[in-house]
C-alpha positions in Angstrom: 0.0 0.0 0.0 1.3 3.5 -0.8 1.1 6.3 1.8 2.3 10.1 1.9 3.1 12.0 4.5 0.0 13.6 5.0 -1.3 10.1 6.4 2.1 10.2 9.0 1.0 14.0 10.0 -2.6 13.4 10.5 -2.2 10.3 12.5 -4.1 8.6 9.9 -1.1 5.9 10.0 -2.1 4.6 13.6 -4.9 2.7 11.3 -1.8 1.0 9.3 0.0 -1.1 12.4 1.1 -3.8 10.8 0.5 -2.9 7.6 3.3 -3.5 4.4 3.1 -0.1 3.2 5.4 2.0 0.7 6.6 5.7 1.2 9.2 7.6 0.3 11.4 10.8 2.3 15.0 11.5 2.5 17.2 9.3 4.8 19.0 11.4 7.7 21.5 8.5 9.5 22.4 8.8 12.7 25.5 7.0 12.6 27.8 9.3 9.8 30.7 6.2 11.2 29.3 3.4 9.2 29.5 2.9 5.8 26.4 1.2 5.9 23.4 1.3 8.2 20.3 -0.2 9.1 18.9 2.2 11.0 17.7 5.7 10.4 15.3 8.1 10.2 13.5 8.7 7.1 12.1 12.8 7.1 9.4 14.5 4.2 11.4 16.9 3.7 15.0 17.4 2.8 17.1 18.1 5.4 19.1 21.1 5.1 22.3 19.5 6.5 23.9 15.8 7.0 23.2 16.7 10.5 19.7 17.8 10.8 17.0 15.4 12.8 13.8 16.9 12.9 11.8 18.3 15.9 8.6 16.9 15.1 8.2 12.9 15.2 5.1 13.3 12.6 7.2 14.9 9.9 10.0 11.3 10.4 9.7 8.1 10.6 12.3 5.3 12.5 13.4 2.9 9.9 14.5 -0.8 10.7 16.1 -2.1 7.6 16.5 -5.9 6.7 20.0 -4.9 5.2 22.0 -2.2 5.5 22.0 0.3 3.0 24.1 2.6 2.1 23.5 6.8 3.2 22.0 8.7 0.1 21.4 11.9 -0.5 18.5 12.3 -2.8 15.2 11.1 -1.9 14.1 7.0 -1.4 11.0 5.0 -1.7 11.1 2.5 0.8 8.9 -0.6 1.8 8.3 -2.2 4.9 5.8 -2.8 8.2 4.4 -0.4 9.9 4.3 -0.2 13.4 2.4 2.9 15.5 4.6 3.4 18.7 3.0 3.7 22.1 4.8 5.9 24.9 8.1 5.3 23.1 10.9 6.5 24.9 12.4 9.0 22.4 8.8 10.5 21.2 8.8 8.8 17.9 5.3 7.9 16.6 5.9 5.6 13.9 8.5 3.0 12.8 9.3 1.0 9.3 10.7 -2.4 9.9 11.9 -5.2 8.4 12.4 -2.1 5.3 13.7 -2.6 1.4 14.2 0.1 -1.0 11.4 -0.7 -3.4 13.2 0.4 -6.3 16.0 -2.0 -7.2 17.0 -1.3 -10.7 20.6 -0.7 -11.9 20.5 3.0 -11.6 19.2 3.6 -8.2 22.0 1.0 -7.0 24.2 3.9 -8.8 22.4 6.3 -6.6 23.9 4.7 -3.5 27.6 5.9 -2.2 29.6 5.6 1.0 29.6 7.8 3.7 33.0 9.5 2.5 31.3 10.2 -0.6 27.9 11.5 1.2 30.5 14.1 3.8 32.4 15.0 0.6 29.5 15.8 -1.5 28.7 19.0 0.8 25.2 17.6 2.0 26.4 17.5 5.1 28.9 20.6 5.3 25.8 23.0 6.6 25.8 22.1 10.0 25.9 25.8 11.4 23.1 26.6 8.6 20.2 24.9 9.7 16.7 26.1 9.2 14.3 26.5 11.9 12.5 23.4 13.2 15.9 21.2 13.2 18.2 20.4 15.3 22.1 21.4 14.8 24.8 18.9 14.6 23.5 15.4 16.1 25.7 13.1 14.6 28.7 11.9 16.9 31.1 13.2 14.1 29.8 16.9 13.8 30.8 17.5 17.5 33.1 20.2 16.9 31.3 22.2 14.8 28.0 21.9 16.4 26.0 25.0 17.1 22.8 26.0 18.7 20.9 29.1 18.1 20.6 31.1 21.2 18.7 34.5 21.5 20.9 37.9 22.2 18.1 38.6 24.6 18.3 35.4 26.2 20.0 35.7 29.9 23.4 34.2 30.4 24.8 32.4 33.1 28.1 33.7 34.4 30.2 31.7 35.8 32.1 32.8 38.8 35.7 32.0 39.4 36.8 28.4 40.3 33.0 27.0 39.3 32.9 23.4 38.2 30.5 22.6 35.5 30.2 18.6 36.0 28.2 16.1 33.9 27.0 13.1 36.5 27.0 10.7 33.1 28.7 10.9 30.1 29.7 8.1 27.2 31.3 10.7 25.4 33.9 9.9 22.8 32.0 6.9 22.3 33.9 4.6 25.0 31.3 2.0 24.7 32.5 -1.2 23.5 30.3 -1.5 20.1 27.4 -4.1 20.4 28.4 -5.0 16.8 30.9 -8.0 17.3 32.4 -6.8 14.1 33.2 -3.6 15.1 33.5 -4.8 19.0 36.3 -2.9 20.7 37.9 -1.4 17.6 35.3 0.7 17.7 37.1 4.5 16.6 36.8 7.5 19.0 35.4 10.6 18.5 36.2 14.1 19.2 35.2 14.8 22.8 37.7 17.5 24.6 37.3 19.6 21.7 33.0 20.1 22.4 34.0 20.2 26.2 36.2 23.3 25.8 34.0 25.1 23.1 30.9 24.6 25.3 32.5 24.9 28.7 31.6 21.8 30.3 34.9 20.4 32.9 34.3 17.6 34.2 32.3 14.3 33.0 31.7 11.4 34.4 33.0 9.0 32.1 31.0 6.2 32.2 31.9 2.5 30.7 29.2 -0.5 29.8 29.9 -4.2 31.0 26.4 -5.9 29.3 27.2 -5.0 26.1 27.6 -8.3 24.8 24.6 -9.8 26.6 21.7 -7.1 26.0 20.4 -5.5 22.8 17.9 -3.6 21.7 14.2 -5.5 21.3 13.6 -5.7 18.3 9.6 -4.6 18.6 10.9 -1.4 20.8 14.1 0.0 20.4 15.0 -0.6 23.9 17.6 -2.5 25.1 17.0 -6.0 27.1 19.2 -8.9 28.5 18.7 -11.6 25.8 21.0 -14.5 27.7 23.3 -15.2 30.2 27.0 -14.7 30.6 29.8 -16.7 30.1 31.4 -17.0 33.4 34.1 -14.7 33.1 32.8 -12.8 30.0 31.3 -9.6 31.9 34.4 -9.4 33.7 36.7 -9.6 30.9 34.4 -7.0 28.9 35.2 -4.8 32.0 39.0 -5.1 31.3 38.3 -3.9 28.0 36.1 -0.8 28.6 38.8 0.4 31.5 41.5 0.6 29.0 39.3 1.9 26.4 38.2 4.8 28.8 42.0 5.6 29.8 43.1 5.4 25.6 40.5 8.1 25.2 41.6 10.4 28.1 45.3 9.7 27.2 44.3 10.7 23.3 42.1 13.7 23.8 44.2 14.6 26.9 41.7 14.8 29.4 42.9 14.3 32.7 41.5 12.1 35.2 40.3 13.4 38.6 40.4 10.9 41.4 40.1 12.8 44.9 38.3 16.3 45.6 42.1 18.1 45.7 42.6 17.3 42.0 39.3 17.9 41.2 39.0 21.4 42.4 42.6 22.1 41.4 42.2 20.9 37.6 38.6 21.0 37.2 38.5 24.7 36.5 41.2 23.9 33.8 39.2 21.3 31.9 38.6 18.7 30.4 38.8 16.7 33.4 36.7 12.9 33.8 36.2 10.5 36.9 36.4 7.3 35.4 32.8 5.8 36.0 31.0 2.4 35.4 27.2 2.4 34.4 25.9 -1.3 36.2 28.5 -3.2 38.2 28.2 -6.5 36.1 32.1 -6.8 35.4 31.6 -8.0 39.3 29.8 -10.8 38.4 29.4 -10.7 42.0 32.6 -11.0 43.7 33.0 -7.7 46.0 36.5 -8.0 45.8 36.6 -6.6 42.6 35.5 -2.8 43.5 39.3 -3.0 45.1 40.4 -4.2 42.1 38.3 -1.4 39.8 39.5 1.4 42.5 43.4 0.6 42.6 44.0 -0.7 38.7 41.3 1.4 36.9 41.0 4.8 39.3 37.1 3.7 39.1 35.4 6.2 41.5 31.6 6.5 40.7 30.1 3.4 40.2 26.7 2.7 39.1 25.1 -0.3 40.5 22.6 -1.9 37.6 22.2 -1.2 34.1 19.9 -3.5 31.5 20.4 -6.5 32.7 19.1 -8.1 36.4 22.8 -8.6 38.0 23.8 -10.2 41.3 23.0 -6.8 42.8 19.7 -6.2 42.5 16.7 -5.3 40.3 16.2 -3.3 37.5 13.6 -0.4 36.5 13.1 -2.2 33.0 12.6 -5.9 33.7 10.0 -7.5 36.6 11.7 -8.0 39.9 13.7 -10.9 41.2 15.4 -9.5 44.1 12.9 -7.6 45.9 15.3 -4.7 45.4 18.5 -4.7 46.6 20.0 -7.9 47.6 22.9 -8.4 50.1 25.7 -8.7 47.6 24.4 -5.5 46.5 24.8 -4.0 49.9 28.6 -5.2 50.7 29.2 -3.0 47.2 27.4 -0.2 48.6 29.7 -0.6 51.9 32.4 -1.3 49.9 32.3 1.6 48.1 31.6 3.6 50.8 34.9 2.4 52.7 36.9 3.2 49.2 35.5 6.6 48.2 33.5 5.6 45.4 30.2 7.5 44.5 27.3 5.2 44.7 24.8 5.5 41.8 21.4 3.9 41.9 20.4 4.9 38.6 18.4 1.9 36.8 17.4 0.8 39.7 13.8 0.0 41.3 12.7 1.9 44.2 13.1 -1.1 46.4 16.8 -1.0 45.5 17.4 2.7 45.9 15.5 2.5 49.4 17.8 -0.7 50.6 20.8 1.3 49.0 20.0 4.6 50.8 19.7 2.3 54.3 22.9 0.8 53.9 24.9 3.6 52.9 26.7 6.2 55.0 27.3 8.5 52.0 25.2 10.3 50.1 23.3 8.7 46.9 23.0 9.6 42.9 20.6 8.9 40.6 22.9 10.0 37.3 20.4 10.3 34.8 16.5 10.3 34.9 13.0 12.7 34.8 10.3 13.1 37.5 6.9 11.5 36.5 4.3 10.9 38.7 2.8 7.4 37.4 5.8 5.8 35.4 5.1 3.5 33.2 5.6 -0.4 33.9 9.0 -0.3 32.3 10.0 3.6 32.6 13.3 4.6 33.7 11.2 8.2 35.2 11.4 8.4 38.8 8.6 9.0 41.2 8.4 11.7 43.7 9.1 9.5 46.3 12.3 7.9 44.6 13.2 11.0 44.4 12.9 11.7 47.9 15.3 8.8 49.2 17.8 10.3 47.2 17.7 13.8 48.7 17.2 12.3 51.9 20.7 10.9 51.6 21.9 14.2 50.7 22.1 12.8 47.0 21.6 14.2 44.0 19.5 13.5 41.1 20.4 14.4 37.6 18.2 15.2 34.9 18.6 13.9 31.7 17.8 15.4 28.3 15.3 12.4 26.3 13.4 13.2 23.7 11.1 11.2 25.3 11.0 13.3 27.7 11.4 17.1 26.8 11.0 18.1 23.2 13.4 20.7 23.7 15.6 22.5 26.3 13.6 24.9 27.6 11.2 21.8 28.3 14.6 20.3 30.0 15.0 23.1 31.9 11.3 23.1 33.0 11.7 19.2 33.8 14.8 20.4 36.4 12.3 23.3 37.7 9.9 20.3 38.7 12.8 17.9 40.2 13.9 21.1 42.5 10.2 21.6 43.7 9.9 18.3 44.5 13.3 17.6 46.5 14.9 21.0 46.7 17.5 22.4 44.0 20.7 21.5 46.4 19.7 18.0 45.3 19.5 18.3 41.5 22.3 18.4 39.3 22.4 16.9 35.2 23.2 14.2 33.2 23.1 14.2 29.9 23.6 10.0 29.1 26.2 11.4 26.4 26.2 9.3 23.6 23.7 6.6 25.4 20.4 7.4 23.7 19.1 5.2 20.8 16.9 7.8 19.5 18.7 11.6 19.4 18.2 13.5 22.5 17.7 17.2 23.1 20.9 17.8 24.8 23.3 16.3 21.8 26.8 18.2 22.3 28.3 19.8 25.3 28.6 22.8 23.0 25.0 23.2 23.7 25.6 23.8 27.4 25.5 27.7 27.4 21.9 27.2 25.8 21.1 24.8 28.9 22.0 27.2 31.1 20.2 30.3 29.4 17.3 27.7 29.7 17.7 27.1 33.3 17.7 31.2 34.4 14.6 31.5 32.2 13.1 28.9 34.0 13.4 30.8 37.1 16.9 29.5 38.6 18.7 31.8 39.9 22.6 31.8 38.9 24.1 30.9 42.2 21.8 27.7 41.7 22.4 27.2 38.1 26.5 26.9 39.4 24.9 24.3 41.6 22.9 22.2 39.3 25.4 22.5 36.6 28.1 20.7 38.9 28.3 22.2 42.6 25.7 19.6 43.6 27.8 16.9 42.4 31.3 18.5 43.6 29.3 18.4 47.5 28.9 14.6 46.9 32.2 14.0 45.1 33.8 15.3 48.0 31.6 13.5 50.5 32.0 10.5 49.2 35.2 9.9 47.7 37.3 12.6 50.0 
């Protein structure tokens, strides 16, 4: 069945789930690394720049191919299955899967080149040009020249002497170990002191993966799961591997690692600057031991208990209990790290956890990355007011993340933060953008955006004393709490 776009904008499409239908748009990757890809987004109109995503989910559509294809530049008639998203995480309405480019002759495999060809052909040299309605410079690759459009009117925050600007959760540079065994952990860097310095972010917690290799994303809704069990020794060895990956990126964009509250407040102001951070303990594979281990060899000192996948330590926001929350494995790592000077993070976690968590500790607990809602969803990684509570009632901190699930654009970012500080006080929120962690693009996409954030947060009513403290004072408070 052929559809236009007018059946996408009007909803008409919801109708359609399940439906083979064709349609055609211009293809905007989000991955300008591969030569190849097999997801994208495909827009109705043609974007003004490689880089461009659009703002609104019923002018695009996610597309699932069953092959990779190669990026193009002129228009593409694709078919495939429709599916009409519900609640979906990034805000997308609809997704193609399963998709084939319909037309298979001769000269539209002509039409096809590689990414070099795609960069070179100036399609995606406009990044600082985009119109109104798009996003600026979303691809990893376009980090350095990324720009947002900010108002001369707008209010700016100043920063006074010595203050820390401090993202709670970063994957910047890309040091995830690829899910791709292919690529695996050859996966190339990407630029990531040079956006830190042009937007003026620090410090980032630099934050490795250890499920990699045993989750994915589900294949009905883009969100990662655990899809079998470990190898003994496999989650451990992956560890290994993302440690070293995190230190060759420091060592190559020479960021400097932080690993007590002296050198953090001594080179922080300098910049770039990461704590080495873990997001879900698995690389444990239970033995407590091994946070020594992580401390001493790696200079691990933020570590975040679960990810995707139900681990020895407890339960996870996404998947149905097992634990009943934290369990007591979980609890000698929380003591552990508490006699080490690690940060605990309870980020993933299910409010049982986070409540066992905030009884055992004697330090003060994050929650890296996540929004307030007041009914989450069955498998929502939103917070409650409540969760949120236990945190500031350890004199934790929050952060607030930027999904496009979420917020639909900063200001709606900034408005989210507004909530969080009502709810717990703004001494207990501070950010974390999931850098390079989103499938879908988020609204925070480049720490050169950061200024805009912070415009954002004084027009939502902060004042700048607490924009300093949301922006990284909050977290400095608990750095130096618990790590010393």
């Amino acid at each position: 069945m052929q559809i236009d776009w007018s059946t996408i904008r009007t909803g008409d499409a919801d109708r359609l789930h399940g439906t083979a239908i064709d349609i055609s748009g211009w293809m905007i990757p989000l991955d300008p690394q591969a030569d190849a890809v097999d997801y994208f987004l495909l827009s109705a109109d043609e974007p003004c720049c490689g880089g461009c995503v659009p703002r609104n989910p019923l002018t695009s559509i996610e597309v699932q191919m069953a092959a990779p294809l190669a990026p193009q530049a002129e228009a593409l008639a694709l078919r495939g299955r429709l599916v009409c998203l519900l609640d979906d995480p990034a805000g997308w309405r609809y997704r193609l899967v399963d998709a084939v480019p319909v037309d298979q002759s001769p000269q539209a495999s002509q039409r096809r080149f590689s990414r070099r060809a795609f960069l070179a052909s100036g399609a995606a040299l406009g990044l600082t040009a985009c119109a109104p309605g798009h996003f600026a410079g979303y691809t990893e690759a376009h980090d350095e020249t990324a720009q947002t459009t900010q108002s001369e009117t707008a209010p700016r925050w100043q920063a006074p002497a010595g203050a820390l600007t401090i993202d709670m959760h970063s994957h910047g540079g890309r040091v995830i170990v690829s899910r791709n065994p292919v690529i695996g952990a050859n996966r190339p860097f990407i630029p990531l002191s040079a956006p830190m310095r042009a937007g003026g972010m620090n410090v980032i917690c630099l934050a490795i993966v250890t499920d990699t290799t045993v989750t994915r994303v589900a294949d009905n809704r883009k969100r990662f799961e655990a899809w079998r069990e470990p190898q003994p020794g496999e989650l451990y060895a992956l560890g290994q591997t993302e440690f070293l990956r995190a230190h060759q990126l420091v060592e190559r964009e020479q960021i400097r690692v932080v690993t007590n509250t002296a050198s953090l407040t001594a080179l922080g102001p300098q910049g770039p600057c990461a704590i080495i951070s873990a997001e879900g303990a698995d690389f444990l594979e239970g033995q407590v031991d091994r946070v020594d281990e992580a401390y001493t060899k790696h200079q691990l000192r933020h570590l975040q208990l679960t990810h995707y996948r139900v681990n020895e330590l407890g339960d996870i926001q996404t998947e149905p209990p097992v634990h009943g929350g934290l369990t007591d494995i979980g609890a000698q790592v929380v003591q552990r790290c508490n006699a080490l000077g690690i940060v605990v993070d309870v980020a993933h976690g299910t409010y049982d956890l986070v409540k066992r968590a905030a009884d055992t500790s004697t330090k003060p607990l994050v929650l890296s990355h996540s929004a307030l809602a007041t009914h989450p969803g069955a498998r929502s990684r939103l917070i409650t007011p409540d969760h949120a509570r236990v945190i500031a009632g350890t004199g934790g901190i929050i952060g607030v993340w930027p999904s496009s699930g979420t917020f639909h654009d900063l200001h709606a970012m900034a408005e989210g933060v507004k909530r969080m500080a009502d709810v717990v006080g703004v001494e207990h929120v501070g950010l974390g953008t999931d850098m390079l962690g989103f499938i879908s693009p988020p609204v925070f996409r480049s720490y050169e955006q950061l200024p805009d954030l912070a415009s954002a947060l004084l027009q939502a009513g902060f004042s700048q004393v607490e924009v300093g403290a949301i922006l990284g004072g909050n977290y400095l408070r608990v750095f130096q709490a618990s790590v010393g």
